[in-house]
VOZALO-609642 format. One line per 2 residues: number of its first residue (from 1); their letters; for each residue x, y, z of C-alpha. Coordinates in steps of 0.001 Angstrom, whole numbers. Layout:
% residues N
NUM	a	X,Y,Z ~ ...;
***
This chain:
% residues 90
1	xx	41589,110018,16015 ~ 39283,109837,19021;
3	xx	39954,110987,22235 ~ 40442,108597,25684;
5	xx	36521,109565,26256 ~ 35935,107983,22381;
7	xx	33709,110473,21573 ~ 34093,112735,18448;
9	xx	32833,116158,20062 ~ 35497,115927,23209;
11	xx	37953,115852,20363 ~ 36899,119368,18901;
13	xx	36427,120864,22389 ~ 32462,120455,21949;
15	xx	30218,120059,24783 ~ 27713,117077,25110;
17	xx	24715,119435,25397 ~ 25863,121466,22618;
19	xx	25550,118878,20233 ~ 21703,118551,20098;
21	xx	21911,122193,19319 ~ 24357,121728,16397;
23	xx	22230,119032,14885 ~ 19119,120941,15149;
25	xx	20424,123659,13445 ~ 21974,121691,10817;
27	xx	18391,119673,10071 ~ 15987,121649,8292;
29	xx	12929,119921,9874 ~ 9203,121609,9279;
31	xx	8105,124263,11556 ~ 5776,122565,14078;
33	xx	1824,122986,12999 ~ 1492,125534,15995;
35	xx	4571,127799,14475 ~ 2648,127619,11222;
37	xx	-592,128438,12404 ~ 1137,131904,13996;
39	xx	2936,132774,10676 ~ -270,132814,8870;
41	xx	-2218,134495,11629 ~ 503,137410,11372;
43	xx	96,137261,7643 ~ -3403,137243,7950;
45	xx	-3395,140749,9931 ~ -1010,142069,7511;
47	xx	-3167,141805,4551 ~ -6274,142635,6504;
49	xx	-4625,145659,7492 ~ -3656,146298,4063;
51	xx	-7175,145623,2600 ~ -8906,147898,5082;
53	xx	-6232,150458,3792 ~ -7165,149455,13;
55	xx	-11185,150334,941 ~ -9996,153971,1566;
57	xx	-8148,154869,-1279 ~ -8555,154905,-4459;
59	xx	-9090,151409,-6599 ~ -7295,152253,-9577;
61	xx	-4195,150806,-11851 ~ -1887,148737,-9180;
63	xx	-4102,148958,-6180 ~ -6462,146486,-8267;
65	xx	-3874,144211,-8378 ~ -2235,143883,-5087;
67	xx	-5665,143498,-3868 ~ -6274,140443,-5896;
69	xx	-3115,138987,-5200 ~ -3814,139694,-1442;
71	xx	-7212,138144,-1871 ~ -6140,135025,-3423;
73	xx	-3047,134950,-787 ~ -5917,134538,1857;
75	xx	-7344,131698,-105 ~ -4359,130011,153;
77	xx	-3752,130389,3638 ~ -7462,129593,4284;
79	xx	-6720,126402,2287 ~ -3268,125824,4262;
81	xx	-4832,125964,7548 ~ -7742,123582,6436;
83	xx	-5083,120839,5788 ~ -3247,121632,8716;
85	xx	-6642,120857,10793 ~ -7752,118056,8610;
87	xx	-3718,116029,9338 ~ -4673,116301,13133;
89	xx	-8084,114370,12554 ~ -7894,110619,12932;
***
């Protein structure tokens, strides 16, 4: 049952602001373009890092490997971030 004020979150002691919150939390929307672009910046400079680490050491066995998985994880992103630009073109 509903309340005098008729309104579902005044029955469960919920404030009015607090509600946006709620439903936010309880949408999984997409991460806005500009939270995207910083995730894959960050990765970015974490396999960059790890590359420049990969130059100075040996390039045997497993190091091969994670360094082609790193370099086609940069691909991807590279490809990511084109599509990213091209949905913001008219």
């Amino acid at each position: 049952m509903l309340s005098e004020g008729g309104h579902f979150c005044s029955d469960v002691g919920l404030s009015k602001p607090f509600i946006p919150c709620v439903l936010q939390k309880m949408i999984v929307m997409p991460l806005p373009i500009t939270e995207r672009v910083k995730k894959l910046r960050q990765e970015i400079a974490e396999l960059t890092e790890k590359n420049r680490r990969y130059s100075l050491s040996p390039k045997y066995g497993s190091a091969m490997a994670d360094n082609e998985r790193r370099f086609q994880r940069l691909i991807e992103i590279a490809d990511e971030l084109k599509s990213l630009t091209d949905r913001k073109k008219p």
